[in-house]
N, C-alpha and C positions, 0 to 999 in steps of 0.2 A: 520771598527770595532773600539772599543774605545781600547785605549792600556792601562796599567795596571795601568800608574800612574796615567792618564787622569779618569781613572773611580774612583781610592777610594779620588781622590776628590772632585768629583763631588756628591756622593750617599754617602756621610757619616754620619754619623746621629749625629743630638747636642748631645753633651756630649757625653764622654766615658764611655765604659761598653757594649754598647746595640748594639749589633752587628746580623747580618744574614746571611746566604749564601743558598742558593739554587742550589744544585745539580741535574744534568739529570745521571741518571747509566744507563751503559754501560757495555758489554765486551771489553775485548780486540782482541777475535776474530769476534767482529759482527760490522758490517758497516765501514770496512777500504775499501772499495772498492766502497762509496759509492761517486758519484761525487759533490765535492763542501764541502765535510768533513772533515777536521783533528783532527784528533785522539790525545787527550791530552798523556801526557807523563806515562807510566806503575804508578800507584803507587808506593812507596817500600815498602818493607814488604807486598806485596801483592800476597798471592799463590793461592788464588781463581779465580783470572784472571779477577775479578771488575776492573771496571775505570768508576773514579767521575770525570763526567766534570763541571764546574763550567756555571750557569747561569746568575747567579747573585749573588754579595760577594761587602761588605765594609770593610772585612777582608783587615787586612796587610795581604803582601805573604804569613812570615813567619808562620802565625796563622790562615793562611788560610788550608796551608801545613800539619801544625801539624792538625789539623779538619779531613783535606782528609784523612789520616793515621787511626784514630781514626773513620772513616765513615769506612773506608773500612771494618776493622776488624769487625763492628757491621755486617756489608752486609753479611760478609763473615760466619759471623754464625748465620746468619735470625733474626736479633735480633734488628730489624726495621720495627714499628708496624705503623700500619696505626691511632691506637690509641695514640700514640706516647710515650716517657719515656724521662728522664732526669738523665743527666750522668757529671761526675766530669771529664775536659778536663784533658791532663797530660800536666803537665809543665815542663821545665826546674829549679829544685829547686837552682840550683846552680845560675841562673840569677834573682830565689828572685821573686818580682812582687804577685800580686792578685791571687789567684786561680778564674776557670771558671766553672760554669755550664751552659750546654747545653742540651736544649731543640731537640727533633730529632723527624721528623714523615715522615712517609712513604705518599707518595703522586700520587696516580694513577688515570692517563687520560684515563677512562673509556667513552664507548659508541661507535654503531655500525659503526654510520654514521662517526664518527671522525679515526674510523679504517678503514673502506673503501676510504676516501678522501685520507688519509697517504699513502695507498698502493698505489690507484692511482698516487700521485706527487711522490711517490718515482721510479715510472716506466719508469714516462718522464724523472727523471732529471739522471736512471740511462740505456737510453736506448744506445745500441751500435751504437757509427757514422761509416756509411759503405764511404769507400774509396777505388780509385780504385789503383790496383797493377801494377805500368806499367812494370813489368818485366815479369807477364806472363798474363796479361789481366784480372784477376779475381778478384773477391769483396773480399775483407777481413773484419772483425770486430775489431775493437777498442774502448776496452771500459776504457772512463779516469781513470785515475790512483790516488790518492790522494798523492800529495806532502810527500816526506819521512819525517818523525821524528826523527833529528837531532841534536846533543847539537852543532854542526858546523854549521848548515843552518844559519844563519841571517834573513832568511826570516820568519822562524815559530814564527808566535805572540806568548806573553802569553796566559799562560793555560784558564783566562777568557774567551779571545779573538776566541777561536775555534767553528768555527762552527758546527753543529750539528746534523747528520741523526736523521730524524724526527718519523723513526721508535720506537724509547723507549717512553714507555708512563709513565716510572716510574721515582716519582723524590723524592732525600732527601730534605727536608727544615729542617736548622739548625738554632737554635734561640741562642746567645751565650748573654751572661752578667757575670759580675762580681761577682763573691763572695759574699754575706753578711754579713760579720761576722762571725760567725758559723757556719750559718746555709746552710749544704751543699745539700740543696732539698726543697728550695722554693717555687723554679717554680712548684713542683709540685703542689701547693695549688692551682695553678690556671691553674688545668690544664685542665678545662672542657672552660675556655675562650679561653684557646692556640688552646684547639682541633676546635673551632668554626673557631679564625682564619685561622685553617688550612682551613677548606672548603672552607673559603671564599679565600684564594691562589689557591685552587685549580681551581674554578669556571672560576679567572681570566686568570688564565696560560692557563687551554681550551682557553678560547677567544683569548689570545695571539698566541696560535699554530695555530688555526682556522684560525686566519690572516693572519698566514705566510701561511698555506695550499691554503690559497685563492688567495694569492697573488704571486702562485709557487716559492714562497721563500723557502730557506732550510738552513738559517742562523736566530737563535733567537734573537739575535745581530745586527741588523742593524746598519750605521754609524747616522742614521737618527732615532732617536727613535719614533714609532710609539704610538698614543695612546693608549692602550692597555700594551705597555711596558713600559710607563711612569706610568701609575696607576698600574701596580702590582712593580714598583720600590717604589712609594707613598706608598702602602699598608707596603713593607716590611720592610722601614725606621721606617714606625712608631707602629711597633707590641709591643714596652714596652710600649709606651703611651697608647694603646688601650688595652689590653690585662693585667694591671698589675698597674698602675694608675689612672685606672677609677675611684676606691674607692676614692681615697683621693680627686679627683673631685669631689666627691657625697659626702663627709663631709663637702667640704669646698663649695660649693652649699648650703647643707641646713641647716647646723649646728642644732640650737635644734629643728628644722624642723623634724631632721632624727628619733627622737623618736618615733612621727604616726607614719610613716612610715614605719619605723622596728615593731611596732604595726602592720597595718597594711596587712602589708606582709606575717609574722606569721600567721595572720588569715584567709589568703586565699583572703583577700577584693580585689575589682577590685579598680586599681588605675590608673587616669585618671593623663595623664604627659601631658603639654602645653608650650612647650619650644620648642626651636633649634634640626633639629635632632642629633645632638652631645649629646644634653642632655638629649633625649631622650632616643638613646640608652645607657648614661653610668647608668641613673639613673634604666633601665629594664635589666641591667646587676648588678645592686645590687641585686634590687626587685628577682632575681631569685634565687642570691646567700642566699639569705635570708629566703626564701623561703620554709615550712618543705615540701607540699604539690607542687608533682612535676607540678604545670600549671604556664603557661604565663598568671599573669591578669595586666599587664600594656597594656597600650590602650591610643589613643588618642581622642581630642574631634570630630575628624573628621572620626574616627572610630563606629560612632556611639553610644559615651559613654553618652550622654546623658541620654538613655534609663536606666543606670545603677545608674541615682543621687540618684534615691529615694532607695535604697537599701545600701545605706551608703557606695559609693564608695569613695575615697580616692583624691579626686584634688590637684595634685602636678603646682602650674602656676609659669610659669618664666617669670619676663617682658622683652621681648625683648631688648628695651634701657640702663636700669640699671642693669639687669643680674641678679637682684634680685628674691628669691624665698618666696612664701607666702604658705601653704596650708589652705583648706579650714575650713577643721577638727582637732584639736590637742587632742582626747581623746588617750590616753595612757596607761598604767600601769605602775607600779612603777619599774616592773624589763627592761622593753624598757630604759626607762627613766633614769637607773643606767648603762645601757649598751651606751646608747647614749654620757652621760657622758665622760665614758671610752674612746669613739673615738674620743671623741674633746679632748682629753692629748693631742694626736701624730697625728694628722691630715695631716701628710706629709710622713708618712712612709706606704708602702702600703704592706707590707708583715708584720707589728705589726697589721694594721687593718682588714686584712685578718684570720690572727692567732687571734684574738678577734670576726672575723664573725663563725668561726670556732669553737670554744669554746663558741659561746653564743648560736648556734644550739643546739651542743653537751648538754649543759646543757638541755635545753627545749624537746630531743628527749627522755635524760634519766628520767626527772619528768613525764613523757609519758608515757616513758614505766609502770613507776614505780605505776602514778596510774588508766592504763589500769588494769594493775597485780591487786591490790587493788578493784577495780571494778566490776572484774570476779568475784573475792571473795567475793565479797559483796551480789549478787545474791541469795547464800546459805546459809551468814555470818552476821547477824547483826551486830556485832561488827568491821566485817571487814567494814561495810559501815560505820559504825562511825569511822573510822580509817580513811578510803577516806576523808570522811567529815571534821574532823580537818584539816589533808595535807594539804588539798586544803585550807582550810580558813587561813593557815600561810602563803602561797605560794603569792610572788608577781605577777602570771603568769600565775592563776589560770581561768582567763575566755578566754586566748589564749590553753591549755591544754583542757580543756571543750569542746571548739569549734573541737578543731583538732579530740576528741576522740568522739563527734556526728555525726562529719560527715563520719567517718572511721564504727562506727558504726548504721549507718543509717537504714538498714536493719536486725537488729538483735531485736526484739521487748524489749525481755527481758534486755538486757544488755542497750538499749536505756533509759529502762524507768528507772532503777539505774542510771544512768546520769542526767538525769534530777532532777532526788531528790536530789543529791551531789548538782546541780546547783542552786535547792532553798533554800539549807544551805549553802553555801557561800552566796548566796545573801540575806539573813540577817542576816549575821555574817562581812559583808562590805559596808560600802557604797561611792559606785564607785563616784559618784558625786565631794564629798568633797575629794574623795581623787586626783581626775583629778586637782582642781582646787589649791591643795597644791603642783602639779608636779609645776605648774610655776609662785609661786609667791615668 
């Protein structure tokens, strides 16, 4: 097994801040008897009788330590959700330093055949060796014992280093970073990526347990790391890169590229990405954050996006050699185009471009609303449809609005065909042409 120094320098991730640990929970009364196990040390302050064993950490001890304390208390009054939350670590104010947030989600190794294989390997490795008695001729049972837990022993590795009955299917993953300034609940803006990543930890640690089950292993830890434990070590190193700097990758990719694009995306358009899959996925992890209408339309050309050229899909191409990005289309609007703007100030900050994806939605969901409202009334209201009718023709944002509010109302005849008459007064009260070609010159 790795010892404690030997691992946080091995798995420590560039830069400081971006930290992880991975917990398997436990009781204290469950699997001490279990052969080939020891049992991490009691938490303190722990009256629930939880015990987080560590699987994986680039944590210092000491901050490993204060985490476990702060896991435990959450354990201990259910307050670790499988959807996850973010929480302000406590520190020592007297030692000064950064305040942390921490990301927390509950992680459960669900499935039948994964419970039956467990139960079986736990039977072998905790089955009784019979020996015989030479003092009265009869068989006795003896079943191994787990080395005691001792602040005396010399022999008990760090808390890392513990093996682990393979019984527990439930694991904490802890996401920690630093501070940013103020702002003490960041992470949650991104928390439908974080929640992704979790699945994808999960999927992996199955595979990871699945191998030790296969391999009548009962140590997650080997001295030898297997493949399986090297890619979910990979995975966890780089959960701020993935999970929270995608964006400033997809500005600084396509800079005034990003205006179609944020166009659109808005509009539901299928957009066709031809790049690396790195690129792929960060640019279909915008596309979605961007997104009003909950579908996945990024695609690729090998997906059979072809079929979709003639219907004004979106080609996003990267040249593979120069990492350069072109699109096919750059029809726009004026309010993409001011928002685009906006992201290329700060192109390296990924929770200012987050908080600007967040606010440029916000705007476009309430002009929505605002003249859905307007719309209904228009049905009854002449005036209220001439009311529609201006809005819209002041509105920079007016044929993404349109679009969103025909296809919500598709099946309504009546409220359809007041949309459509809006749509033929904006469109001669604009013309999109000259105004496309004033976005970039």
């Amino acid at each position: 097994a790795f010892s404690r120094r030997h691992r946080h320098r091995s798995f420590m991730l560039p830069g400081e801040g971006k930290r992880y640990c991975l917990y398997k929970k436990e009781f204290d009364n469950e699997g001490d008897s279990v052969a080939g196990s020891t049992p991490s040390s009691p938490t303190p302050g722990s009256p629930t009788g939880i015990r987080l064993d560590v699987v994986l950490t680039n944590l210092a001890p000491e901050d490993e330590s204060a985490l476990r304390r702060y896991m435990v208390q959450k354990a201990g009054r259910n307050l670790v959700y499988k959807a996850g939350s973010c929480g302000i670590l406590p520190r020592d104010r007297e030692a000064g330093g950064v305040g942390r947030i921490c990301y927390f989600a509950l992680i459960e190794l669900a499935g039948t055949h994964l419970d039956a294989q467990m139960e079986e390997t736990e039977e072998l490795q905790t089955t009784p060796t019979t020996v015989d008695d030479a003092s009265d001729g009869t068989a006795s049972n003896l079943v191994p014992q787990s080395p005691a837990l001792s602040a005396t022993n010399p022999s008990v590795p760090p808390p890392e280093t513990y093996t682990q009955p393979l019984s527990s299917r439930e694991y904490f993953l802890c996401l920690v970073c630093d501070q940013q300034g103020e702002d003490t609940a960041f992470l949650s803006l991104f928390h439908v990526e974080l929640g992704a990543f979790c699945d994808r930890v999960a999927t992996t640690l199955e595979a990871h347990v699945q191998e030790h089950i296969s391999s009548s292993s009962n140590n997650l830890l080997d001295s030898e790391p297997s493949t399986t434990q090297q890619t979910l070590h990979s995975l966890l190193e780089g959960w701020y890169a993935e999970c929270i700097q995608y964006i400033c990758r997809c500005v600084a990719l396509l800079k005034h590229d990003l205006a179609p694009l944020l166009h659109a995306a808005l509009l539901g358009k299928v957009i066709v990405i031809n790049g690396p899959p790195a690129i792929f996925d960060d640019v279909s992890k915008l596309i979605r954050t961007v997104s009003i209408v909950n579908e996945d339309n990024s695609t690729t050309a090998d997906d059979g996006a072809d079929s979709n050229m003639g219907s004004g899909a979106l080609v996003v191409q990267v040249e593979p050699t120069s990492g350069l990005c072109r699109v096919n289309n750059r029809d726009c609007n004026a309010f993409c185009q001011q928002w685009c703007n906006r992201f290329l100030e700060s192109p390296s900050d990924p929770i200012r471009l987050r908080n600007l994806l967040e606010d440029m939605k916000f705007k476009v969901i309430q002009e929505l609303n605002l003249v859905r409202k307007m719309a209904t009334q228009g049905r009854l209201d002449n005036y209220a449809l001439y009311k529609s009718g201006v809005a819209l023709a002041c509105s920079s944002n007016a044929d993404v609005v349109l679009s969103l509010l025909m296809k919500d109302h598709a099946n309504e005849p009546t409220t359809h065909e007041v949309l459509e008459v809006l749509l033929e007064y904006v469109a001669s009260k604009t013309k999109p042409s000259t105004q496309n070609r004033a976005l970039y010159t």
